[in-house]
N, C-alpha and C positions, 0 to 999 in steps of 0.2 A: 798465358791466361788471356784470355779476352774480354773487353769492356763494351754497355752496351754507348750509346750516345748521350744519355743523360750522365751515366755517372762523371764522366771529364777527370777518371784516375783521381779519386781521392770521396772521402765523405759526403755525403748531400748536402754538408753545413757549409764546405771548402767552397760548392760551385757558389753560391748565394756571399761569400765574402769574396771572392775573384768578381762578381758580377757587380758590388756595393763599392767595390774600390775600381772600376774602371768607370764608374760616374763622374762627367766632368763635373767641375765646382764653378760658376759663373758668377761672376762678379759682377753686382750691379753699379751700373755709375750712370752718372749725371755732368753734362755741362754748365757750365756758369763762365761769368764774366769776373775777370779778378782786376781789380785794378790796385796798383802797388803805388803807394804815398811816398813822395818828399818830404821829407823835413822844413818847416817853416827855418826863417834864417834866426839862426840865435840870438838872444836878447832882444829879441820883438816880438809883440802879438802874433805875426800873422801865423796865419791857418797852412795843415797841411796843403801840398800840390798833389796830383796825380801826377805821378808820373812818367806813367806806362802802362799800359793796358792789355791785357790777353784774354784768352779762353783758356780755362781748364777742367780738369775732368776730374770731378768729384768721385768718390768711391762711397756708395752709399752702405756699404760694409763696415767702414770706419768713418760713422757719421754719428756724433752725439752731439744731448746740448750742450757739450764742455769744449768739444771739436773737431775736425775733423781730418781728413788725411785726402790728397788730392796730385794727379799728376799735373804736370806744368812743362810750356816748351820753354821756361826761363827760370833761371838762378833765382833766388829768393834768400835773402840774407837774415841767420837768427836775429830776433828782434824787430823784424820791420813789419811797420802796418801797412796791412790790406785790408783789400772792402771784398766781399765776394756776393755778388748779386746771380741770385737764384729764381730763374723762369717759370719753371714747370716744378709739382704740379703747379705749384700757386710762388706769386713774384715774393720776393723777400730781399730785403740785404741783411749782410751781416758784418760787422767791424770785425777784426780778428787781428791776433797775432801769432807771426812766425817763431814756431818753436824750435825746427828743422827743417831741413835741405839738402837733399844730396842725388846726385846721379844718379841716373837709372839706366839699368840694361836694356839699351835698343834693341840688342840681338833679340829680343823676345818674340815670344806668336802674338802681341797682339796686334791687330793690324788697324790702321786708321791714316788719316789723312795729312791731318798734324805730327810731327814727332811730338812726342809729351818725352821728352829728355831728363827731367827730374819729379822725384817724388819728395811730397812737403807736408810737413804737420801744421796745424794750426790753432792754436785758443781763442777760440769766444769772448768776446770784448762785448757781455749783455750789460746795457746800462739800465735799461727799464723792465719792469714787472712785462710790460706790454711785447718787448721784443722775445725773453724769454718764454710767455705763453705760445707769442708768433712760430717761434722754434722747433715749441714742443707739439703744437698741433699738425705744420708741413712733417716733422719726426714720425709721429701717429699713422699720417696720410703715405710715407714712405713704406713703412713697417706693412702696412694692410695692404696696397698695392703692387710693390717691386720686390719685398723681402721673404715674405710668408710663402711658405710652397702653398700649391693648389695642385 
């Protein structure tokens, strides 16, 4: 029996799911600056230290006001504060804490200049009405820009 070119051996509904599932899925992300806190020295006032600084690669897929999820070329241990400061579109920082941590498969296709070695959770540490607005509005500004197909 012979087929012509459109049919591709099977129903007309089969070509249009073989053609919906070999769309790639891109993952939108963002850089930012993470800086990871010291412990002030027990039974005294003083204030956290920084103390250590990197870039990581925010995943704007897994980015709410509650938290979000981010590769990193460094260990991050549950419970520890970070600060992650956010350029683009508009500057922001954010207080946050480490909920998880853990390795990530290098062997991957994604390619980049950095290894980003671990992927990490993180919660939202919003102390004011002001930074949760701040949040919700760059959220808005993601959503309508890098998320929404067009």
């Amino acid at each position: 029996m012979w087929q012509t070119p459109n049919q591709a051996g099977g129903p007309p509904s089969q070509g249009k799911k073989k053609r919906r599932s070999k769309r790639l899925f891109h993952i939108k992300r963002m850089d930012a600056l993470c800086e990871v806190f010291q412990p002030g020295e027990p039974g005294t006032d003083a204030a956290p230290s920084v103390a250590t600084s990197t870039t990581v690669r925010l995943v704007l897929n897994d980015f709410s006001l509650k938290g979000a999820g981010f590769f990193a070329s460094i260990m991050l241990r549950e419970g520890q504060e970070i600060r992650l400061t956010l350029t683009e579109p508009s500057k922001l920082v954010l207080v946050a804490k480490v909920i998880w941590c853990q390795e990530y498969n290098l062997n991957s296709h994604v390619i980049s200049k950095e290894p980003f070695a671990f992927r990490a959770g993180v919660e939202f540490d919003l102390k004011t009405p002001e930074e949760s607005s701040a949040l919700g509005a760059l959220l808005e500004e993601i959503q309508a820009q890098h998320l929404t197909q067009k």
